[in-house]
C-alpha positions in Angstrom: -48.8 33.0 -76.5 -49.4 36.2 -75.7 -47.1 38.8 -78.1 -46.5 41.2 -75.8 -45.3 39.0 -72.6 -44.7 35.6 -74.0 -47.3 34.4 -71.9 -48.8 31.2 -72.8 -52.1 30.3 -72.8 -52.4 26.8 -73.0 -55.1 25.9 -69.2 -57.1 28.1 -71.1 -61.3 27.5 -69.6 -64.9 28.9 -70.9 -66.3 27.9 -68.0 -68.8 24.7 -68.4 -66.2 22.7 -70.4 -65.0 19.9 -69.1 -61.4 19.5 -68.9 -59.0 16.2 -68.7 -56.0 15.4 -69.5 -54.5 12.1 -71.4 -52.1 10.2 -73.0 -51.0 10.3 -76.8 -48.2 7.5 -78.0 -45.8 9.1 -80.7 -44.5 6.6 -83.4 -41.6 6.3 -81.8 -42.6 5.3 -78.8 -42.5 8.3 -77.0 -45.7 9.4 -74.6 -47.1 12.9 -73.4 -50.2 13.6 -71.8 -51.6 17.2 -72.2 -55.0 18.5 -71.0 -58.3 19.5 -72.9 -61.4 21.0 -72.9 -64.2 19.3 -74.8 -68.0 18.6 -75.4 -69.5 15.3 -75.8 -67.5 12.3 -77.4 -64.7 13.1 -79.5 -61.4 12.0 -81.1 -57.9 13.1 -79.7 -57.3 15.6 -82.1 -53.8 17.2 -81.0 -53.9 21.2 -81.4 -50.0 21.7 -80.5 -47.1 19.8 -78.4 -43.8 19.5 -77.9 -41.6 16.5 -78.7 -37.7 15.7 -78.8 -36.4 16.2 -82.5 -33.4 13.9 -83.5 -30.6 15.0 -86.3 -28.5 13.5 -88.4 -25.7 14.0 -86.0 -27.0 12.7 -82.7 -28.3 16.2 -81.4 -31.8 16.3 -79.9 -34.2 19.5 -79.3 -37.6 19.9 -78.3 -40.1 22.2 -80.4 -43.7 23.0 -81.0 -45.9 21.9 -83.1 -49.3 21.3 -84.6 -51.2 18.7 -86.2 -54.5 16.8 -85.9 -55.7 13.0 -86.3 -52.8 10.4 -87.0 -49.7 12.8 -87.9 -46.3 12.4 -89.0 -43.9 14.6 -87.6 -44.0 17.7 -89.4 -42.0 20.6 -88.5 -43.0 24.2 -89.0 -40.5 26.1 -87.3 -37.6 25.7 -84.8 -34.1 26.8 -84.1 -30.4 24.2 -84.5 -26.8 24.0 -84.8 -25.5 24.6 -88.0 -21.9 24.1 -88.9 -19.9 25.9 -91.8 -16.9 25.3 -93.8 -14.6 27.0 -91.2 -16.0 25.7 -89.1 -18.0 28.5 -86.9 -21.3 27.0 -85.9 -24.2 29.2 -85.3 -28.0 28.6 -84.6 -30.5 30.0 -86.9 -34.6 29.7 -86.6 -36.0 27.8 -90.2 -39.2 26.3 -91.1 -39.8 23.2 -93.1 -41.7 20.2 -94.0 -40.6 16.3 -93.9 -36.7 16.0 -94.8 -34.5 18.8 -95.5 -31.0 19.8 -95.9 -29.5 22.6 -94.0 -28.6 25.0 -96.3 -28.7 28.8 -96.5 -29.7 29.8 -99.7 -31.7 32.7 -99.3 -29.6 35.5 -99.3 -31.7 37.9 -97.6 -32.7 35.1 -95.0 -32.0 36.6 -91.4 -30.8 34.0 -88.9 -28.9 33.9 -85.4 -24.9 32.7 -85.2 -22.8 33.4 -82.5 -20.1 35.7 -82.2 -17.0 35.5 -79.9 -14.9 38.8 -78.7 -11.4 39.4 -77.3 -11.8 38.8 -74.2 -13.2 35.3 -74.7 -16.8 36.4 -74.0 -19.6 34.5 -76.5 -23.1 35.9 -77.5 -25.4 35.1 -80.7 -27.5 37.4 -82.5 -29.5 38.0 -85.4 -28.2 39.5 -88.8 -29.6 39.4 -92.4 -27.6 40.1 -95.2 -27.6 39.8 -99.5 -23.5 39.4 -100.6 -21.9 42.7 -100.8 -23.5 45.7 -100.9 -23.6 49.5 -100.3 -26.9 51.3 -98.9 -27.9 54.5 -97.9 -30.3 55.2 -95.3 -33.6 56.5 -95.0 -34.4 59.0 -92.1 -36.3 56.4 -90.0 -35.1 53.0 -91.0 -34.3 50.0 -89.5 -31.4 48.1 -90.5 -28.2 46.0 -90.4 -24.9 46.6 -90.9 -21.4 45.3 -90.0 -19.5 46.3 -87.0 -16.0 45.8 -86.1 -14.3 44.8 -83.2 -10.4 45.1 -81.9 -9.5 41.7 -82.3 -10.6 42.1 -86.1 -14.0 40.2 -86.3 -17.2 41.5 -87.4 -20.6 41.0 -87.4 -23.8 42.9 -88.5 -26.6 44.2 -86.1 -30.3 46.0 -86.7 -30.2 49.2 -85.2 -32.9 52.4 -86.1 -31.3 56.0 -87.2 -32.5 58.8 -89.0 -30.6 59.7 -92.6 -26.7 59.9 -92.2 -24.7 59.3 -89.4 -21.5 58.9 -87.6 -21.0 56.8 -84.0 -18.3 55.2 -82.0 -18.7 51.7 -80.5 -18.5 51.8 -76.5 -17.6 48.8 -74.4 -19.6 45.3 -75.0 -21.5 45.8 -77.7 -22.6 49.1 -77.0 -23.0 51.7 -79.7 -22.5 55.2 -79.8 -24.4 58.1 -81.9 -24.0 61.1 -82.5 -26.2 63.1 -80.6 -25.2 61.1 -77.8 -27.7 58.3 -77.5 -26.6 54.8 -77.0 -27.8 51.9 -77.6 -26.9 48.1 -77.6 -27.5 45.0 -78.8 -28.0 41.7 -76.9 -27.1 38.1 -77.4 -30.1 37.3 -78.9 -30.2 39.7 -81.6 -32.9 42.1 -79.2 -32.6 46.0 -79.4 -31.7 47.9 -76.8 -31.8 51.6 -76.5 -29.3 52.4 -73.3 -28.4 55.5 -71.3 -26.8 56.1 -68.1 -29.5 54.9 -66.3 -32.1 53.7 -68.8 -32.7 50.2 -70.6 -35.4 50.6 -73.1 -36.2 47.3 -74.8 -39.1 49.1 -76.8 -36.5 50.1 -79.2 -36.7 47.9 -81.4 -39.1 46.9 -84.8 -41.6 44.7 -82.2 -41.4 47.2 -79.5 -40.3 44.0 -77.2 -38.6 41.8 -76.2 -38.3 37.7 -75.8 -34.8 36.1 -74.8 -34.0 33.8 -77.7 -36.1 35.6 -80.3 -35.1 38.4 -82.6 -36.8 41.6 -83.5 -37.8 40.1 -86.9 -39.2 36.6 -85.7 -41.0 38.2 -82.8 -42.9 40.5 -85.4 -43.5 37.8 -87.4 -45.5 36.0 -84.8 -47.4 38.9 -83.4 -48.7 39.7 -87.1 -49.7 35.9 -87.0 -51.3 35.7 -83.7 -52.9 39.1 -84.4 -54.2 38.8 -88.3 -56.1 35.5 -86.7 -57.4 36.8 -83.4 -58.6 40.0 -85.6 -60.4 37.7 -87.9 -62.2 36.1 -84.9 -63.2 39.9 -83.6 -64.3 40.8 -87.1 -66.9 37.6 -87.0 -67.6 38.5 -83.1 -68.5 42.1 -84.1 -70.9 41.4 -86.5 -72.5 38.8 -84.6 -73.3 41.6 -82.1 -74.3 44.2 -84.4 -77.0 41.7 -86.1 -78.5 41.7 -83.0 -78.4 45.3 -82.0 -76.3 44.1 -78.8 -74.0 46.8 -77.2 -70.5 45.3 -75.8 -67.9 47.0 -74.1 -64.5 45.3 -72.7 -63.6 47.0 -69.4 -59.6 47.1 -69.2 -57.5 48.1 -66.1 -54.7 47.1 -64.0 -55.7 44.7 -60.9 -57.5 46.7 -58.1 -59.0 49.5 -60.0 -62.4 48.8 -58.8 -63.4 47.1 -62.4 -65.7 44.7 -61.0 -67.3 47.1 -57.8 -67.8 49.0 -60.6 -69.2 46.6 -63.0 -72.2 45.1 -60.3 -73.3 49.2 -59.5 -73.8 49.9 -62.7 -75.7 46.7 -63.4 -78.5 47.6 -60.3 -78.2 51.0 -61.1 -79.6 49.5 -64.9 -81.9 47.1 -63.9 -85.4 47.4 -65.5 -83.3 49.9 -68.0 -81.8 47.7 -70.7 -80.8 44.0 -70.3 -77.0 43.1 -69.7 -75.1 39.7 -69.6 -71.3 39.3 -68.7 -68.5 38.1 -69.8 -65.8 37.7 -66.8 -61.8 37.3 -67.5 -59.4 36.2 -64.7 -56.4 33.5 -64.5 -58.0 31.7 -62.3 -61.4 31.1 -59.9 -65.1 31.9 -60.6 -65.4 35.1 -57.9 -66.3 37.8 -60.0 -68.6 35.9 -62.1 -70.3 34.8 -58.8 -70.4 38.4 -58.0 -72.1 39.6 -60.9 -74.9 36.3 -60.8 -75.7 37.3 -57.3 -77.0 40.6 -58.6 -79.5 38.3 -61.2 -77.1 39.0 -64.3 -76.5 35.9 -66.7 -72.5 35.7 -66.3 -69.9 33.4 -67.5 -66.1 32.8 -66.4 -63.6 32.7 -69.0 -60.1 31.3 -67.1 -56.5 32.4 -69.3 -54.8 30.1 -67.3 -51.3 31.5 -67.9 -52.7 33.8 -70.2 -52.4 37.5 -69.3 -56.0 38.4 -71.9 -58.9 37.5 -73.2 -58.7 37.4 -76.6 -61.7 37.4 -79.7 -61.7 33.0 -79.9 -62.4 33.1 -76.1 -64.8 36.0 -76.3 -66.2 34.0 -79.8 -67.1 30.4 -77.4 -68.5 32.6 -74.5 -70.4 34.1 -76.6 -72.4 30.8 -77.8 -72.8 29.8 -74.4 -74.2 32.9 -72.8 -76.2 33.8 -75.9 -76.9 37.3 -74.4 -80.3 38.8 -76.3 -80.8 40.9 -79.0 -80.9 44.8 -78.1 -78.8 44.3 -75.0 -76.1 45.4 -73.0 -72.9 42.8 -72.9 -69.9 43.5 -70.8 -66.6 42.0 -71.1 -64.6 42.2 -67.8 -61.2 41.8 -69.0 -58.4 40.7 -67.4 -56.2 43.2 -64.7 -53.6 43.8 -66.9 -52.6 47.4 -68.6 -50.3 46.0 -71.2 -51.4 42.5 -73.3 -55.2 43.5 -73.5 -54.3 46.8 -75.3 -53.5 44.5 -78.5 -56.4 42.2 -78.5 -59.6 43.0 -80.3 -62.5 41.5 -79.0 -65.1 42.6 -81.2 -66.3 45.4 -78.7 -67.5 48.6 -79.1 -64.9 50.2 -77.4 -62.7 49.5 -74.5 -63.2 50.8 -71.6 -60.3 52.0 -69.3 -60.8 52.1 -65.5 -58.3 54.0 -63.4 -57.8 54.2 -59.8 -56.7 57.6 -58.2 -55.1 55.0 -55.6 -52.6 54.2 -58.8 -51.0 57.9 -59.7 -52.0 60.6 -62.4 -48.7 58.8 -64.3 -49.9 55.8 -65.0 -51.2 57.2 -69.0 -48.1 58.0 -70.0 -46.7 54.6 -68.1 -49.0 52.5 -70.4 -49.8 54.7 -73.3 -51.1 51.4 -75.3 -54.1 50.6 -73.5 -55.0 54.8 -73.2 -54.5 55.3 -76.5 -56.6 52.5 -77.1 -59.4 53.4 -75.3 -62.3 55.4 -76.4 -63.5 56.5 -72.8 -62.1 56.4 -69.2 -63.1 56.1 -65.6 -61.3 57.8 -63.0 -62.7 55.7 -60.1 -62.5 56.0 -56.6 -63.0 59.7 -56.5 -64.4 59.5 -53.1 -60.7 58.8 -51.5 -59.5 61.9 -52.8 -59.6 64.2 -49.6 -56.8 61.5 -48.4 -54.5 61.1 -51.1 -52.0 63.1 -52.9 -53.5 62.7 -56.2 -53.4 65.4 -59.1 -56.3 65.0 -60.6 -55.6 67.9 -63.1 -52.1 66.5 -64.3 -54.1 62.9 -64.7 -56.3 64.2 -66.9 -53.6 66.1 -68.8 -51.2 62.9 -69.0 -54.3 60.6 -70.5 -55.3 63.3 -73.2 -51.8 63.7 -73.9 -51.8 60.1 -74.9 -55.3 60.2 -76.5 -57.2 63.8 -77.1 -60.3 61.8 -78.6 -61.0 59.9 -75.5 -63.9 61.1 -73.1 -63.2 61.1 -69.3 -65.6 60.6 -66.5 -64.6 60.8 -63.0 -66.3 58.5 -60.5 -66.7 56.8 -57.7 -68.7 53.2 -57.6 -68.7 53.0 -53.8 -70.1 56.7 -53.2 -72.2 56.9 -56.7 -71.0 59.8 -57.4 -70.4 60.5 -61.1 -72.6 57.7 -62.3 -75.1 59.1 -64.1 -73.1 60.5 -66.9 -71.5 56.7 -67.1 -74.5 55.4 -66.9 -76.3 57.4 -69.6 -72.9 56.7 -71.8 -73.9 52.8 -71.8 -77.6 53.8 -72.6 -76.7 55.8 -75.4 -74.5 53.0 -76.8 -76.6 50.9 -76.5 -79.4 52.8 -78.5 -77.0 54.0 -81.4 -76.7 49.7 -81.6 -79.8 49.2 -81.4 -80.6 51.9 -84.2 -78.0 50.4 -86.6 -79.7 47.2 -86.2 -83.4 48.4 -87.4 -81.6 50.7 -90.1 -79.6 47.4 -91.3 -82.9 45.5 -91.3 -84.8 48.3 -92.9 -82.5 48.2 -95.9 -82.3 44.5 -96.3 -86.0 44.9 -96.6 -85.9 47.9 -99.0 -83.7 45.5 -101.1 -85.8 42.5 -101.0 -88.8 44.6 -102.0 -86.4 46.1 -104.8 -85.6 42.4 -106.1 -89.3 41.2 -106.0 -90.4 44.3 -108.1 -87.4 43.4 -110.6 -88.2 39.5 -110.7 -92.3 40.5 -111.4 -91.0 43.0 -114.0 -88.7 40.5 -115.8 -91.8 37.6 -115.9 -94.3 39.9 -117.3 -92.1 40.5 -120.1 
C-alpha cells in the first residue's frame, strides 16, 4: 500500500510477465483465488491474502496476511473486540503468532476503545498510557493526555503543543488553545487541526490520515514500507553507478506534458548518448509505445491501483530492459504530485515537470514533491501570451519550498528552452560516467597495491 493514500498495489505488472489468477484451498476448507505474475514453472507461493479469522466467542474478521509454501495461519497484525471487567469493550490493533490470550500488559501499549458522550453519540480512538503519572511538556511534543467531558467520563487523546499551556474544550471533541487554534480529534484516534474554515489532517505525527488507523500505527507502516523500498533503491543505485548509467525519475501531476516532453528530448539526443526508458502508468502500454516509436528500448511498468512506482518495480524493470553501461535511463513516473515524493527509486534526482496550464501555486500546494526535487521544468512556456500565469510568483513559490533546486523554463512543443535541459542531462550523464572510471581506476590502484604486498610477503 501506498503510505500516503492507502492505495493498494496489489494488479501490479512489469510488462512481459505473465499474469493469472487461481485457486488456493485453506485448511479449513475455505477457497480464494488471487492473481500473479510469474516466469516459467513455479509453485503457488502466497505473498499476502485475506481470510475470515474465528474467536473464541463466535466473532469472525477478515485480515491480511503473509506466508509462503504450506502455511498455518499465522497472524501478524489485526484489530478485535476486547471486553473488560466493567464491561466497556473497545477494539485495539495487536500482533501475534499461533494462540494467544488477550491481555494488555504492556503499559505503554497504545490501542483504540470506544468512547460514548452525553448525548448518546459513540466514537473510538487511540490513547496510550503507563498508570498514573505526571509530565511536563516539551516545546514541540506530541502527546496524550486525559480529557474530560460533562457527563463525567474521560478519555486521553495525542495532540502537538509547544511548552505550557492552557485550552478550553469546544463542542464534539473539539479543543481549544490558547492562541486560538483548534483542533480535534476523530473517531479513529486521527489528528485534526480545525479552524473556521480549515480541516488540516497533516496535523498529526504521520502527516496523514487513514479511517481506522491511528497516528502511531500509520507511522509504523510507512517506516516499514519505506526502510524496505529504501533498501531496494540503495541496491538499484549502485547497480547504475557500476555501470556509469545516468537515471532520472520525471515526476508531475497528469497533463504536464511529461511524456511530449520525454520523446523531444530523446530525438533531440539521438547520436548524443544512449537512453532507455522506464514508463509508469495505472494502466495501458501508450506512452511506452510512444517512446519505442522514436527507436528507444522502453518498458511499461502498470501500478494497477498503485498511485507510484516504487524501487522493487524500478529493481525488475531494470533486469529486463538491461539499459547499457554509460547511458542515459529515464524513469517516467506516474502523474501524481503527492505518493512519488516519498519513494526512492535509486535515481539521480527527480525531476519535477510543471505546466503553466496548472498555476504558479501549485509548489506551495505540494511542497513534498518540490522540495524533493533537485531541478524543475516549467513546460509549456509557449501558451503564455494566453494565460494568466505569473511566472515570477511561480518561480518565487518553488524556491520558497526549495532554494537549492535549479529551474528551467520550457516549452517541448515550440523547443524553446531546450538546450539548457538538454545539456543538464549530458552533464549528468558525464559526472556518471566519470565516477564510474574513477571507481574502476581505484579498484585497480588497490589490486595493484595487494599484488605488490602478496610478492613482498613471498620473497620474505
Amino acid at each position: 500500500m501506498c503510505t500516503t493514500c492507502g492505495c493498494g498495489q496489489g494488479d501490479t505488472r512489469v510488462e512481459g510477465d505473465a499474469v493469472h489468477e487461481h485457486e488456493h484451498r485453506h485448511a479449513a476448507g475455505t477457497v480464494h483465488s488471487h492473481p500473479h505474475a510469474h516466469e516459467g514453472e513455479h509453485a503457488h507461493e502466497h505473498t499476502g491474502h485475506a481470510h475470515p479469522h474465528r474467536h473464541a466467542d463466535g466473532t469472525v474478521h477478515e485480515h491480511w496476511h503473509e506466508h509462503e509454501g504450506e502455511h498455518a495461519h499465522h497472524h501478524e497484525g489485526h484489530a478485535h473486540p476486547h471486553r473488560h471487567a466493567d464491561g466497556t469493550v473497545h477494539e485495539h490493533w495487536h500482533e501475534h503468532e499461533g494462540e494467544h490470550a488477550h491481555e494488555h500488559h504492556d503499559l505503554g501499549a497504545g490501542h483504540v476503545h470506544e468512547h460514548r458522550h452525553a448525548d448518546g453519540t459513540v466514537h473510538s480512538h487511540w490513547h496510550s498510557h503507563q498508570g498514573e503519572h505526571v509530565h511536563g511538556h516539551p516545546a514541540g511534543a506530541w502527546h496524550a493526555h486525559p480529557h474530560r467531558h460533562e457527563d463525567g467520563t474521560v478519555h486521553s487523546h495525542p495532540h502537538e503543543h509547544a511548552g505550557e499551556h492552557h485550552h478550553d474544550h469546544g463542542p464534539h471533541g473539539t479543543h481549544v488553545h490558547a492562541d486560538g487554534t483548534v483542533h480535534g480529534h476523530g473517531p479513529e484516534g486521527d489528528a485534526v487541526r480545525e479552524g473556521e474554515d480549515h480541516l488540516h489532517y497533516g496535523a498529526g505525527p504521520a502527516r496523514a490520515h487513514a479511517p481506522g488507523l491511528s497516528q502511531a500505527r500509520m507511522l509504523t507502516i510507512e517506516q516499514d514500507i519505506l526502510a524496505k523500498n529504501d533498501a531496494y533503491a540503495a541496491r538499484n543505485r549502485e547497480w547504475l553507478a557500476d555501470r556509469g548509467i545516468f537515471a532520472l525519475n520525471l515526476v508531475s501531476s497528469p497533463g504536464s506534458g511529461k511524456t511530449t516532453l520525454l520523446v523531444r528530448t530523446i530525438e533531440a539526443l539521438r547520436g548524443a548518448v544512449e537512453l532507455t526508458v522506464i514508463e509508469g502508468d495505472q494502466q495501458t502500454t501508450h506512452d511506452a509505445d510512444r517512446v519505442r516509436a522514436t527507436g528507444v528500448r522502453a518498458i511499461q511498468i502498470n501500478t494497477g491501483k498503485g498511485c507510484h512506482l516504487d524501487a522493487h518495480m524500478v529493481g525488475r524493470a531494470l533486469e529486463r530492459l538491461a539499459p547499457p553501461d554509460d547511458s542515459v535511463l529515464m524513469i517516467e513516473n506516474v502523474g501524481n504530485l503527492v505518493c512519488p515524493s516519498s519513494f526512492d527509486l535509486g535515481e539521480a534526482h527527480k525531476v519535477v515537470v510543471l505546466s503553466v496550464t496548472e498555476g504558479e501555486d501549485k509548489p506551495l500546494k505540494y511542497p513534498d514533491m518540490f522540495h524533493a526535487a533537485s531541478l524543475m521544468l516549467l513546460n509549456k512556456i509557449d501558451l503564455l501570451p494566453y494565460l494568466d500565469f505569473d511566472v515570477d510568483a511561480c518561480l518565487a513559490n518553488a524556491r520558497r519550498v526549495n532554494a537549492k533546486m535549479a529551474i528551467l523554463p520550457v516549452s517541448a512543443r515550440t523547443g524553446q528552452g531546450m538546450e539548457e535541459w538538454l545539456a543538464w542531462v549530458v552533464q549528468g550523464a558525464q559526472r556518471a560516467q566519470a565516477a564510474k572510471a574513477a571507481t574502476v581506476e581505484a579498484l585497480k590502484r588497490r589490486i595493484a597495491d595487494l599484488q605488490a604486498e602478496l610478492a613482498h610477503l613471498r620473497s620474505q
